[in-house]
C-alpha positions in Angstrom: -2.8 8.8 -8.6 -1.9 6.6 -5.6 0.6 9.0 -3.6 3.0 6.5 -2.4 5.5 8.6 0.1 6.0 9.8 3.6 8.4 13.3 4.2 9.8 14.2 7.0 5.9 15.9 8.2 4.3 12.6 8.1 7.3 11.0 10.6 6.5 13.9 12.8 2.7 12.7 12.3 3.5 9.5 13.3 5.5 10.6 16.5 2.6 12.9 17.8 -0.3 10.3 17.1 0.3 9.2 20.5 -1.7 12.5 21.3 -4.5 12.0 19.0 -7.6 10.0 19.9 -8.1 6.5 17.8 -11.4 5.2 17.0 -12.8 4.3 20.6 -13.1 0.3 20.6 -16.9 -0.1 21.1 -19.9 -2.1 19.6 -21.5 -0.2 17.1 -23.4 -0.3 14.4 -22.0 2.5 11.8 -18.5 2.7 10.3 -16.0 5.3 7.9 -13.9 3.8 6.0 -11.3 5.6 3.6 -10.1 5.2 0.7 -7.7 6.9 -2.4 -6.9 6.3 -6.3 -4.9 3.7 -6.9 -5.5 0.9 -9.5 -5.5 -1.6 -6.9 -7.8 -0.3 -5.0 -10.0 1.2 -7.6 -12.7 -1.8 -7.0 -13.7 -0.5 -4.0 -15.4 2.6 -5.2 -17.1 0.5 -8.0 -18.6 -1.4 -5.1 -19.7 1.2 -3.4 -21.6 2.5 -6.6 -22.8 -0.5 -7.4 -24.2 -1.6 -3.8 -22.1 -4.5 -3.3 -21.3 -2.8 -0.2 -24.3 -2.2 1.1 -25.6 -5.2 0.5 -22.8 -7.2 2.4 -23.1 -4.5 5.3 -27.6 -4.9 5.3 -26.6 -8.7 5.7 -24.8 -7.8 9.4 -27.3 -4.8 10.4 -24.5 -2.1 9.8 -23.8 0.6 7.6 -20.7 1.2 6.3 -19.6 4.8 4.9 -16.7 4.2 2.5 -15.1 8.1 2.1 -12.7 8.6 -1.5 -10.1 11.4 -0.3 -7.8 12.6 -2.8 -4.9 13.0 -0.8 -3.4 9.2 0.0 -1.7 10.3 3.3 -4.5 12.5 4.3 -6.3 9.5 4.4 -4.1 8.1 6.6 -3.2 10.5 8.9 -7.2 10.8 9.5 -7.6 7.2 10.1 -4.5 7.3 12.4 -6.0 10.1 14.3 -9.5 8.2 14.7 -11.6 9.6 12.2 -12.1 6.5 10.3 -12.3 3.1 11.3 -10.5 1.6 8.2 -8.1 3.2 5.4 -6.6 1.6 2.5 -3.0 1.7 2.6 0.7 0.2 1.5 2.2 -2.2 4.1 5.1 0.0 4.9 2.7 2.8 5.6 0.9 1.3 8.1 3.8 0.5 10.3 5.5 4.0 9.8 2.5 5.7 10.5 -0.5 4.3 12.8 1.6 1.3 14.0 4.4 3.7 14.8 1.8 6.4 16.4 0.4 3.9 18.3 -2.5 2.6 16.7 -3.2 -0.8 16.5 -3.7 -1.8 13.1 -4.7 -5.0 11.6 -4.7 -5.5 7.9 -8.1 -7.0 7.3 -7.7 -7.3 3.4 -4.3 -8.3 1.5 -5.2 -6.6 -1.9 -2.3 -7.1 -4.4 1.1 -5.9 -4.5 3.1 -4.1 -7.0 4.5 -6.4 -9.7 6.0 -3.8 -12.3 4.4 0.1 -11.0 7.2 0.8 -9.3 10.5 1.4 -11.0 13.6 2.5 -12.0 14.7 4.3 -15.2 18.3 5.7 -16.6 18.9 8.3 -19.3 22.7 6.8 -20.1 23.4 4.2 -17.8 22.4 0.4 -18.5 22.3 -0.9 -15.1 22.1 -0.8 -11.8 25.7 -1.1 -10.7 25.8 2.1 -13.0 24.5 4.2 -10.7 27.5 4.3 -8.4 28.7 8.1 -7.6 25.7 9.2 -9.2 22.3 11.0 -7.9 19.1 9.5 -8.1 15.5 11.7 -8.3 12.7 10.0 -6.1 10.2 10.5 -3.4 12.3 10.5 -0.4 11.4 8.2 2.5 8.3 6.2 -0.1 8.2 2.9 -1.4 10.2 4.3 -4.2 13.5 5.2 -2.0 12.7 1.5 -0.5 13.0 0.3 -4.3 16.4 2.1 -4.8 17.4 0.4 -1.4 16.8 -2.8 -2.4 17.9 -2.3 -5.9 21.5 -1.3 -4.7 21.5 -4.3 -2.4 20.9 -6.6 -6.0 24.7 -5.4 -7.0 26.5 -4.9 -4.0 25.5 -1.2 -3.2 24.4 1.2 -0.8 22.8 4.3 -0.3 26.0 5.9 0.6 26.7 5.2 -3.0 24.2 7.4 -4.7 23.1 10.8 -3.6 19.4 10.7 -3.3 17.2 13.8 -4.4 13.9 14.4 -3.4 11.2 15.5 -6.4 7.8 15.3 -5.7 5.5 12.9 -7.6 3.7 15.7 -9.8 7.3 17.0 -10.5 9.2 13.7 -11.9 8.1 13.2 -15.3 8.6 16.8 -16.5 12.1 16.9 -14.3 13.0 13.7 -16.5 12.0 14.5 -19.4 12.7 18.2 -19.6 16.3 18.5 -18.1 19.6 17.0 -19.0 21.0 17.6 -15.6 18.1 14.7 -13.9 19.8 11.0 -15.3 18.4 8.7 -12.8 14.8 8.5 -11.7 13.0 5.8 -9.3 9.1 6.2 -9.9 5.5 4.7 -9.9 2.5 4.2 -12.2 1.3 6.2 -14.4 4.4 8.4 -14.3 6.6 5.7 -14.7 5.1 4.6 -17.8 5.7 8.4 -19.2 9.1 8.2 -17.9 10.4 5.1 -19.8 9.5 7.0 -23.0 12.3 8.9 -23.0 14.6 8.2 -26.1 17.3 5.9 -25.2 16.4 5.6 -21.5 16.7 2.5 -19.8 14.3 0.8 -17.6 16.9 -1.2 -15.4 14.9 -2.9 -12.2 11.0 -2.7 -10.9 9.6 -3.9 -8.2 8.6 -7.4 -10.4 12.1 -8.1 -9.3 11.0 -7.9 -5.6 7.8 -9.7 -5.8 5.6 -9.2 -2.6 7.4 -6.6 -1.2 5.0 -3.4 -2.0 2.2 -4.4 -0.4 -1.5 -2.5 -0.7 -4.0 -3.6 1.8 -7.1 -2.4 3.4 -6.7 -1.9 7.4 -9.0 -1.7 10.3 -8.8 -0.3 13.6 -8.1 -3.3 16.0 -9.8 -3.0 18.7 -12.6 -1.5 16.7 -12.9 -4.9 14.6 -12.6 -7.3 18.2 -15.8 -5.7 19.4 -17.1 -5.2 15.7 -16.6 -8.4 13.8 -19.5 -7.7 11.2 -17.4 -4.9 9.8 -14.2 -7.4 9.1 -17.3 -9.8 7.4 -18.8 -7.0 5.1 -15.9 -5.3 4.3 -14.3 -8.7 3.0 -17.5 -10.4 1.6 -17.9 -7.2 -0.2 -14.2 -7.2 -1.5 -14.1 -10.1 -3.1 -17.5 -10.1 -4.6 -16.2 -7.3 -6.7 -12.6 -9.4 -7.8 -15.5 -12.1 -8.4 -16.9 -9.8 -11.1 -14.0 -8.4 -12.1 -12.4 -11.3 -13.3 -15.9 -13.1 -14.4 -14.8 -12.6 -18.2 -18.6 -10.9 -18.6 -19.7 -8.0 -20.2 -20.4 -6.7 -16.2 -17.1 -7.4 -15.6 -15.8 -5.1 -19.3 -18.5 -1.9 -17.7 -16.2 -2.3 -14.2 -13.3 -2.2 -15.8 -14.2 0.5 -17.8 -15.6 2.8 -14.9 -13.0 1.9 -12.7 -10.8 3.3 -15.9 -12.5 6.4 -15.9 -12.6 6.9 -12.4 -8.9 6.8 -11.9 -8.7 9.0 -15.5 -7.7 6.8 -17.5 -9.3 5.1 -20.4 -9.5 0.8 -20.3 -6.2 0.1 -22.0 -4.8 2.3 -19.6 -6.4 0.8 -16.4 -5.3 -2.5 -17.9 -2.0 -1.8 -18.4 -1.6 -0.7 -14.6 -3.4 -4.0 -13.6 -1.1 -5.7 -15.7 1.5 -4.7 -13.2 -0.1 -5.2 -10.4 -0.4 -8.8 -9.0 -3.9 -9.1 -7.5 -5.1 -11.5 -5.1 -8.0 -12.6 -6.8 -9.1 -14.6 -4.6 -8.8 -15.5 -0.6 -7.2 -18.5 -1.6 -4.3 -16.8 -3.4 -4.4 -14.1 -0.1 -4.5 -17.0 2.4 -1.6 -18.5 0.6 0.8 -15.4 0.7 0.1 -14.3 4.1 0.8 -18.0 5.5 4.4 -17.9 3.5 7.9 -17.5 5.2 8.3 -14.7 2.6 6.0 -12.3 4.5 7.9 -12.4 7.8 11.6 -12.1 5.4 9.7 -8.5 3.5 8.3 -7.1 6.9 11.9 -8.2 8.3 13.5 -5.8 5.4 10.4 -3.3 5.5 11.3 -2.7 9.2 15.0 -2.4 8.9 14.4 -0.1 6.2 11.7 2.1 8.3 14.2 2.5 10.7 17.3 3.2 9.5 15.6 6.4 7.9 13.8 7.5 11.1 10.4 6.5 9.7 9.7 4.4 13.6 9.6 7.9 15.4 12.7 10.6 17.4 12.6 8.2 19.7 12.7 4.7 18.7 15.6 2.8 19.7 15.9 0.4 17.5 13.5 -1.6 14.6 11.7 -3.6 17.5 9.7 -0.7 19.2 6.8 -1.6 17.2 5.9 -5.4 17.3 4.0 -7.1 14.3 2.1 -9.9 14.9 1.6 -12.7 11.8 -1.4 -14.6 11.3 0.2 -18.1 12.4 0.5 -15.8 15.9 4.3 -15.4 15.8 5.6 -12.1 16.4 8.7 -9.6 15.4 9.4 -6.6 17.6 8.3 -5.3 21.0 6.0 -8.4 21.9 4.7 -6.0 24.5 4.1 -3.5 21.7 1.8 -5.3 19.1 0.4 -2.7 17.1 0.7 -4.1 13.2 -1.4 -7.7 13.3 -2.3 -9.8 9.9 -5.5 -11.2 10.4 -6.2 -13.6 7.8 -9.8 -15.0 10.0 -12.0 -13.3 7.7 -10.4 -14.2 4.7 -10.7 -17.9 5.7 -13.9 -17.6 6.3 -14.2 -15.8 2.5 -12.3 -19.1 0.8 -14.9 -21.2 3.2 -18.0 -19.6 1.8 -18.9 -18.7 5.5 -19.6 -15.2 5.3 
């Protein structure tokens, strides 16, 4: 499963990838790019096996090595330290830990975002305003603690209202389910889905409630694409090929679905389910649309505050603007000087105008 969540270790990461040595910017001809579990993402191993990929990459005389690690921010610390040229990856990941370590980072790909996986469940309370004075089990410092942020914000809350306790991903449904003393839980797909079993618990916000905020992507090393474009063009011709299929209503598209199922270990209903609650962009239309919205530049606005207020930007950032995030319009938030997160929506363009 997707591990969504950055301790203390990966903030230090972040701080000392200043010392590690990116992808060297440089036309070439071959390219690693990684990837982890996650049912968003699960169409780009089918790709791969399929060889959608390497047609799309034979079409711009490249090859393309796409790596499946099983450790999400293994993945990431290994693109951040130059050992891949691409790495799929949430949003709020990417600024905390290449952008923040100094790599610039451009997400190539906007792939969906998470319209139900996340969430947050209560043993006796009914609401959210019930959690006041109470503790809450999570993944510290992940997209979940960002959900219980934003949740508390919904009713007039803060953090200094809750006690917040960290429990590890493999760790939440048994700590739920299994002890009396754990009442509140924020968690993510397929242990949330476990989690809302519980008799009498009560499912009381998600992140369907803060559409577009938990973004998953696929990124590329910026200066790496600038001299490389034909990676940017195969990567994304490739990409929605696949959603093609996918969502071609063919018996094709039923075999993906079911060996993207078992690849993730899960059976079709399952994988279903999870895409269900998960809002993809099926198209570069749909992507185009959401990247060019006022929305985007609000989310990043909170995903930033949010980053920094818990230390996630680095010891030694001073405030939310050391790292500067360019949108695709050009506009820009942060150190100007300092651009190091970029949404890129050329290639995408190019996917909606059939010019790849």
């Amino acid at each position: 499963m997707y591990k969504r969540f950055l301790t203390t270790f990966i903030a230090i990461t972040a701080c000392l990838a200043f010392s590690l040595t990116p992808a060297r910017a440089e036309k070439k001809d071959h390219f690693r790019v990684a990837w982890s579990i996650y049912a968003g993402w699960m169409p780009w191993g089918y790709l791969k096996d399929q060889g959608i990929l390497k047609k799309w990459a034979d079409k711009y005389n490249i090859t393309i090595e796409l790596v499946q690690l099983n450790d999400y921010i293994e993945s990431i610390n290994q693109y951040t330290a130059g050992k891949f040229d691409g790495c799929a990856m949430a949003t709020m990941d990417t600024l905390t830990i290449p952008a923040a370590g100094g790599v610039d980072t451009t997400i190539l790909i906007m792939g969906d975002y998470s319209n139900g996986n996340d969430g947050m469940v209560l043993k006796t309370g009914k609401s959210v305003a019930d959690l006041k004075g109470q503790k809450v089990n999570l993944v510290e410092f992940s997209v979940s603690h960002y959900l219980l942020a934003r949740a508390l914000s919904s009713v007039g809350l803060t953090e200094r209202d809750v006690t917040t306790v960290n429990t590890s991903e493999s760790d939440s449904v048994a700590a739920f389910t299994g002890s009396n003393e754990i009442q509140n839980i924020v968690s993510w797909n397929p242990m949330l889905s476990d989690i809302k079993k519980v008799p009498g618990a009560t499912s009381v916000f998600d992140s369907s409630q803060i559409p577009g905020e938990i973004m998953d992507v696929m990124t590329v090393n910026s200066e790496t694409l600038k001299d490389n474009p034909a990676l940017g063009k195969a990567l994304t011709g490739a990409w929605y090929e696949m959603l093609a299929l996918m969502n071609s209503g063919t018996p094709e598209a039923e075999k993906a679905i079911a060996s993207m199922a078992a690849a993730s270990g899960t059976d079709a209903a399952g994988f279903k389910a999870q895409l269900a609650m998960t809002y993809m962009f099926n198209t570069p239309a749909d992507a185009l649309k959401f990247q060019d919205s006022a929305s985007l530049k609000k989310t990043m606005e909170l995903v930033r505050s949010f980053s920094f207020d818990h230390g996630l930007l680095g010891q030694n950032a001073k405030s939310k603007d050391v790292v500067g995030i360019q949108f695709p319009d050009g506009s820009t938030i942060g150190d100007p000087n300092n651009i190091k997160f970029r949404f890129n929506t050329t290639f995408t363009a190019m996917a909606a105008e059939g010019k790849l």
